[in-house]
C-alpha positions in Angstrom: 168.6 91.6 126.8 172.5 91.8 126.1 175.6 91.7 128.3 179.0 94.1 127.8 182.4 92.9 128.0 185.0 95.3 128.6 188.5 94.2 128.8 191.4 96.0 130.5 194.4 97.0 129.7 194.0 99.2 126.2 194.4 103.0 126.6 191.7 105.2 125.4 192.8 108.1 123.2 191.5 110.1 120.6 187.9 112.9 120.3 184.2 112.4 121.4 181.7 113.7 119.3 179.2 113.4 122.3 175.3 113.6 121.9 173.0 116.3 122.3 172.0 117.2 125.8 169.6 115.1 127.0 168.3 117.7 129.7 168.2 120.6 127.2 166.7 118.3 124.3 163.8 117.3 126.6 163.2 121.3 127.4 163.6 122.1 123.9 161.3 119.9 122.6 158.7 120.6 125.1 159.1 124.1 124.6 158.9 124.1 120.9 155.8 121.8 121.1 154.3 124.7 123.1 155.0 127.7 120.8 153.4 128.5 117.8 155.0 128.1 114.6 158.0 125.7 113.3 161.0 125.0 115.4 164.3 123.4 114.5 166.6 121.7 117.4 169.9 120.7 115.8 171.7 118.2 117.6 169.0 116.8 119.4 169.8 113.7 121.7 167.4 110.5 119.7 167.8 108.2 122.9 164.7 106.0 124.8 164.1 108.7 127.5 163.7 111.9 124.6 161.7 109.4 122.2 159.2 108.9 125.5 158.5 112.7 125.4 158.2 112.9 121.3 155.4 110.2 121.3 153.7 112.0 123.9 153.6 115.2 121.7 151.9 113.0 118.8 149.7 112.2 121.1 148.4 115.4 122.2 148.7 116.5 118.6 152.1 118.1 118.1 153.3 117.5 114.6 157.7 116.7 114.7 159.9 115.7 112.4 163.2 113.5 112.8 166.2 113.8 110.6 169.1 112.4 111.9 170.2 114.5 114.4 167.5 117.3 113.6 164.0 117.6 115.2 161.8 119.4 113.6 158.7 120.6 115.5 155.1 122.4 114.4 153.6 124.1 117.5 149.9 124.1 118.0 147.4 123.5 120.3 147.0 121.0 122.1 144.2 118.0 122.7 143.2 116.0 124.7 145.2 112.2 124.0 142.3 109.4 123.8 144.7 106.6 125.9 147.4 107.5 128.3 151.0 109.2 127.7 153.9 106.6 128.3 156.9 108.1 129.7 158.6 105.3 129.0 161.9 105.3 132.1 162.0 108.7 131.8 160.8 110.9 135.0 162.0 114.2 133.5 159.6 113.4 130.8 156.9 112.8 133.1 157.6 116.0 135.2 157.8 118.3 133.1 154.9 117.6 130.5 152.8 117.8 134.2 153.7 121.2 134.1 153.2 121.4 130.3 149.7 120.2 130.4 148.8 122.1 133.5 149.7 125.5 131.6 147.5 124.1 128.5 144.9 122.9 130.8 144.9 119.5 128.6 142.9 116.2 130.1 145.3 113.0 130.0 146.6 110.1 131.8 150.8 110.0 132.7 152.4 107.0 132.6 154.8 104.6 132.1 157.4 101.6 133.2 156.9 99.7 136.5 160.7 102.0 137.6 158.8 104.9 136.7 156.0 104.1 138.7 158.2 104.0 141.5 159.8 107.4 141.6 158.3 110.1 143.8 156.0 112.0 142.3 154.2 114.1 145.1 157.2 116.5 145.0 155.0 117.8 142.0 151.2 116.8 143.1 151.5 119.1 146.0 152.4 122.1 144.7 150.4 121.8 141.1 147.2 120.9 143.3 148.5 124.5 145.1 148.4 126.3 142.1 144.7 125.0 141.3 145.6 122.4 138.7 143.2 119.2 138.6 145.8 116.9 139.1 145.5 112.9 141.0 147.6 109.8 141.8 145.8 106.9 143.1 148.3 106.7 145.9 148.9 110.2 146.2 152.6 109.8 145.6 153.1 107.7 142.4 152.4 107.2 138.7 150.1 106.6 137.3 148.8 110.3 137.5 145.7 111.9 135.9 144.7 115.2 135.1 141.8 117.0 134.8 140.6 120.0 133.1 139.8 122.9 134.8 136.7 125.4 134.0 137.3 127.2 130.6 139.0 130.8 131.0 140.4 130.0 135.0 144.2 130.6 135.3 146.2 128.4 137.5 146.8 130.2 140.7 150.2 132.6 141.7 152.0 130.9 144.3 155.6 130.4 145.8 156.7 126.9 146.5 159.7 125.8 148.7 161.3 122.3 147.7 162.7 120.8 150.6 165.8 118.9 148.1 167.2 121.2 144.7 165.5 119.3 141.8 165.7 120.9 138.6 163.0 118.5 137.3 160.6 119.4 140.0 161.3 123.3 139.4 161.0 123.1 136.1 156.9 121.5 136.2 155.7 124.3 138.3 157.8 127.0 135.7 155.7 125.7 133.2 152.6 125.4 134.7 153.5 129.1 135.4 153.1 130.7 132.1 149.3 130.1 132.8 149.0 131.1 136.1 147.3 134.8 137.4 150.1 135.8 138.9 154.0 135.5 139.3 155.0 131.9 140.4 158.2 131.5 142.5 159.9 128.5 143.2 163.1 128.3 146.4 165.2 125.9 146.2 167.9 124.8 149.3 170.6 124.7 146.7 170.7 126.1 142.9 169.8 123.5 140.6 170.7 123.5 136.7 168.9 126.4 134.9 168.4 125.3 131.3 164.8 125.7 131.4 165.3 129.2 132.7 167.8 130.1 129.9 165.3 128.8 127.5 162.2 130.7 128.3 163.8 133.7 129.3 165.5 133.7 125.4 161.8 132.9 124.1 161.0 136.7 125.8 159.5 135.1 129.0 160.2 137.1 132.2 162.0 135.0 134.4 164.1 136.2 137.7 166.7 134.4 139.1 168.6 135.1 142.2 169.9 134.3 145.4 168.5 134.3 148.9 169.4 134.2 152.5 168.1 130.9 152.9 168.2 129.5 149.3 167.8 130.3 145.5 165.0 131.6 144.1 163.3 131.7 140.9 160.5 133.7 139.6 158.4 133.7 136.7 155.5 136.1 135.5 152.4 134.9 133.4 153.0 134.4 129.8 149.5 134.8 128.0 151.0 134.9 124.6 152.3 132.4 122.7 155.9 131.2 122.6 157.8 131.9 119.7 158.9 129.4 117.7 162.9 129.3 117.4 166.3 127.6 116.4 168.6 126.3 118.6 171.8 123.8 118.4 172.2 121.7 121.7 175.9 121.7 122.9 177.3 118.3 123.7 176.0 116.5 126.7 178.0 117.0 130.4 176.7 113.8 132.2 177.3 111.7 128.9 181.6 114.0 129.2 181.9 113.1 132.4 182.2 109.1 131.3 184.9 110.0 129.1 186.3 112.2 131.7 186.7 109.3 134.7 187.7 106.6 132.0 190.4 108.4 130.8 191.6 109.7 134.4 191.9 106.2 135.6 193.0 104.2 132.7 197.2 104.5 132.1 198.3 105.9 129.0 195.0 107.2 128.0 194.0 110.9 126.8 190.5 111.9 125.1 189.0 115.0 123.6 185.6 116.1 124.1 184.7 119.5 121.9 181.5 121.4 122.7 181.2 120.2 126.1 178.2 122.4 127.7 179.4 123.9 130.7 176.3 125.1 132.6 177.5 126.1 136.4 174.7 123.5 137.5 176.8 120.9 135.4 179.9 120.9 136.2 180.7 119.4 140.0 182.0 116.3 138.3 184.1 118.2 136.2 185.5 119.9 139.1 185.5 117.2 142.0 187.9 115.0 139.2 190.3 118.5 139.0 190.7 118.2 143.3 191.0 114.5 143.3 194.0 115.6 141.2 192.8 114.7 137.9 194.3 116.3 134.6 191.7 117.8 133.1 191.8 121.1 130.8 188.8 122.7 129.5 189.1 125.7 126.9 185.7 128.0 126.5 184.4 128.6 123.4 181.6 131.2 124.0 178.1 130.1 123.8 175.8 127.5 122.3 172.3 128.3 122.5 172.4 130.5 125.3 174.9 128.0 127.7 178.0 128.1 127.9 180.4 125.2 126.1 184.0 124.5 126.1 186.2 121.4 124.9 187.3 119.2 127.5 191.0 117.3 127.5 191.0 114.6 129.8 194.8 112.2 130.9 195.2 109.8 133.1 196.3 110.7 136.9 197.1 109.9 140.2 193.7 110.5 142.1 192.6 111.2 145.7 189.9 110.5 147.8 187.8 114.0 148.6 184.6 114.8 150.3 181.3 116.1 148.6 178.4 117.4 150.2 175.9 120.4 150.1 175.9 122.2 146.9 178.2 120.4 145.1 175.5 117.3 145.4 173.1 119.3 143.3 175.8 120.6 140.6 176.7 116.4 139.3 173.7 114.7 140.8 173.4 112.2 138.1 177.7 111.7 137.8 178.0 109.2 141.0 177.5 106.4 139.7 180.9 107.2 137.4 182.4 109.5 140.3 182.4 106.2 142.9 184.6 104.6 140.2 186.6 107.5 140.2 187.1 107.1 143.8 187.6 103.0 144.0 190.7 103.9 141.6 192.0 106.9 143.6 193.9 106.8 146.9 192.4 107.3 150.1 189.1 108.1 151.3 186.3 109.8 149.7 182.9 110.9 151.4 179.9 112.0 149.9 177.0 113.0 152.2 173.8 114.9 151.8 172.8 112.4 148.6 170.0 110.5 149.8 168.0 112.0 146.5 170.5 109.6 144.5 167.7 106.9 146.1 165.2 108.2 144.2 166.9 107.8 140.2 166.4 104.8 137.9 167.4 102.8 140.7 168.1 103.2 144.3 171.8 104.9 142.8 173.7 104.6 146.5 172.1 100.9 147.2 173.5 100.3 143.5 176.7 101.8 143.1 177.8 100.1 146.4 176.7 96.9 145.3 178.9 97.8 142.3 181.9 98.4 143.5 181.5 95.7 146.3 181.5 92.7 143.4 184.5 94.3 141.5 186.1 94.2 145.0 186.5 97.7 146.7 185.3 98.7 150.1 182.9 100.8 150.3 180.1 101.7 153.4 176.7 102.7 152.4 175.1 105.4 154.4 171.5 106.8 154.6 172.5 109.5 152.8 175.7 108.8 151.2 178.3 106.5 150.9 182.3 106.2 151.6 184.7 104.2 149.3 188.3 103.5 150.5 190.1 104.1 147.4 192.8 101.8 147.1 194.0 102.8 143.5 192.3 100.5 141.6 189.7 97.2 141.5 189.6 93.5 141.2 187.3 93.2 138.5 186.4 89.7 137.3 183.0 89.5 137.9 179.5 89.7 136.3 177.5 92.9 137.3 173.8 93.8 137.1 173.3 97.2 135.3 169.7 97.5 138.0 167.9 98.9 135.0 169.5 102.1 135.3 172.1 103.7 132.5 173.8 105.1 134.2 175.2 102.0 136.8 175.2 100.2 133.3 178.3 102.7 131.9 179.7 103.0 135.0 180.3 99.4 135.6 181.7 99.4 132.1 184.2 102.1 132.9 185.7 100.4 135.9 186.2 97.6 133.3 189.0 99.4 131.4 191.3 99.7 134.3 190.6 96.5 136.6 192.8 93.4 137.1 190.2 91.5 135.3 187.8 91.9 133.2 184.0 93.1 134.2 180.7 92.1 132.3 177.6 94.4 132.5 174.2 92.4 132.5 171.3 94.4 131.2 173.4 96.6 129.2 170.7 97.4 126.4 169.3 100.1 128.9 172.9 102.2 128.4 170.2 103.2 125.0 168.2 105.2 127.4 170.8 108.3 127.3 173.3 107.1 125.4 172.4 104.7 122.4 176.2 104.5 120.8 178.3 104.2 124.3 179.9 101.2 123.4 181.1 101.9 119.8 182.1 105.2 120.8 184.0 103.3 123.7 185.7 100.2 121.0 186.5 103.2 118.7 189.0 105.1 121.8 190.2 101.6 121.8 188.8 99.8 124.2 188.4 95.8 123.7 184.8 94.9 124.2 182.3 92.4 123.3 178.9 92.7 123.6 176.4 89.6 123.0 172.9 88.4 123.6 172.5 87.4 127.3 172.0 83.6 125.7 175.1 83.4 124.5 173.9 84.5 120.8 
């Protein structure tokens, strides 16, 4: 265990060579794992939530290969593991190898920490068990699941699905158990959700639809019988890991950072956006595509913000940038909203319960709703106090962002789990010039 510092007053300025995706690197290397031949993934995110998914692969017998920042991976089939796969923290990992191993109709136990356990899982039992897949929970909501195999030669089953809450994790299980089913699989979502699983398997010559609909956005896939192709792909720069950069720099005076090959994926961005109508100073210059997404470099300064309001859509488009955007808000002026979030209770931590507990100890007012919360922005924070990071990596940075601007001082308990999705946060946060110190919880 090990406790952050961050001290105020020292402007941030200067570039971010930010890491890999850690969305696209888990769909890559799931992907690649289930093609046949040798893939390479340059820039590939090596973090505690992307390692979870690689030691599942070994498990079920994928060979891969890491060098530095490039995963190599040899596709073949798959077996069935002899003890169970631990996802580690990481529910993307677990949701998506579901799918994974539904399509290779592969035995195995899914696992992992006691935070895992307790994230919602029948989102994905229900409509796997729809599509015929042998699939259990001993609660019929929660990890620990197991599945079965099904009779040799049966496809899983065409169906469309509905999710009652945009999840691109959820959608992105039942597109993969797709490839194997009989028939074309659709999924409908209220919202769009981020489509980097879709750009992925459509560029590996899967035919996948996207489009929208009166009630929603839909998504169809058609059977895939043959095998995926193996590929290369570079992974641009990672837009929840920007958008730290982006809120430290908008609220601390005199600061001014550079993030090149930001990806910019329209089911990224809302962050991005929601700083520009607070007022925030934010340029971002294209350059083309990365992989099949769009990426840009990002300029963030400091500014004068605003309190806004965020609900519908732009919920799904920077579901896992609140933590960071209630910051935002404590330092802006006025009142800012957000409603229609109550999936934010269902992250590494309950994210709404935790974010106002967060701002509450560093001094701002903020209301927690059902679904939502309100902070009234009052330009800035106390600071001075000791926070708990809740397990979660995200609450963990974000408590060390409000640190650079407070009155005082903020210390971040349980800041080891910032590793999860961003392993070098802090020395990429000292070298901008921040003042930190980070220590052993005892003192050592």
């Amino acid at each position: 265990m090990s406790r952050l510092t961050v001290f105020p007053g020292h402007p941030l300025r200067g570039e971010v060579n930010l890491p890999g995706d850690k969305s696209i690197s888990h769909r890559a290397a799931l992907l690649a794992a289930m093609a046949e031949g040798e893939s390479r993934i340059e820039h590939f995110l090596d973090s505690g939530v992307t390692r979870a998914l690689l030691n599942a692969l070994q498990q079920v017998g994928v060979a891969w290969h890491l060098d530095g920042e490039t995963l190599t991976v040899q596709g073949q089939p798959w077996r069935n593991p002899s003890a169970a796969l631990n996802c580690g923290n990481s529910a993307t990992t677990l949701r998506l190898l579901a799918g994974a191993l539904a399509a290779r109709n592969t035995a195995a136990v899914l696992d992992g920490s006691a935070g895992l356990r307790r994230r919602p899982m029948g989102r994905i039992l229900q409509p796997l068990r729809a599509m015929g897949a042998a699939i259990d929970s001993a609660d019929g909501e929660h990890a620990p699941l197991t599945l079965s195999q099904r009779p040799a030669g049966k496809p899983l089953r065409a169906t469309t699905h509905r999710l009652a809450v945009a999840s691109a994790q959820v959608k992105s299980c039942l597109l993969l158990a797709g490839l194997a089913a009989e028939g074309a699989v659709t999924v409908i979502e209220p919202h769009r959700s981020r489509d980097h699983s879709e750009r992925l398997l459509g560029a590996l010559g899967v035919e996948i639809e996207s489009r929208p609909l009166e009630d929603g956005w839909g998504v169809t896939i058609h059977p895939h019988p043959a095998a995926l192709p193996p590929f290369h792909l570079t992974i641009p720069g990672d837009t929840s890991a920007a958008a730290f950069w982006l809120v430290a720099a908008s609220i601390t005076p005199g600061s001014r950072i550079t993030l090149p090959g930001v990806g910019l994926n329209p089911g990224r961005i809302g962050l991005l956006e929601a700083l520009r109508e607070m007022g925030g100073r934010i340029e971002v210059i294209p350059r083309g595509e990365q992989g099949g997404e769009p990426v840009g470099d990002v300029v963030a300064a400091h500014a004068d913000l605003r309190g806004i309001e965020i609900h519908g859509e732009r919920v799904t488009a920077m579901i896992d940038e609140f933590p960071v955007f209630a910051v935002a808000a404590a330092f802006a002026t006025g009142i800012t909203r957000v409603r229609e979030a109550d999936e934010l209770r269902h992250k590494e931590s309950d994210r709404i319960r935790a974010l106002c507990s967060l701002l509450s100890a560093l001094g701002a007012k903020v209301e927690e709703q059902p679904d939502g919360f309100t902070v009234y922005g009052q330009g800035g924070l106390r600071g001075g106090a000791s926070v708990q990071a809740e397990g979660d990596h995200r609450i963990a940075m974000a408590a060390a962002v409000a640190g650079l601007a407070a009155d005082q001082p903020v210390t971040v308990q349980g800041a080891e789990i910032m590793a999860e999705s961003y392993p070098n946060f802090a020395e990429t946060l000292q070298g901008l010039g921040g003042k930190i110190r980070m220590e052993a919880e005892n003192g050592g």
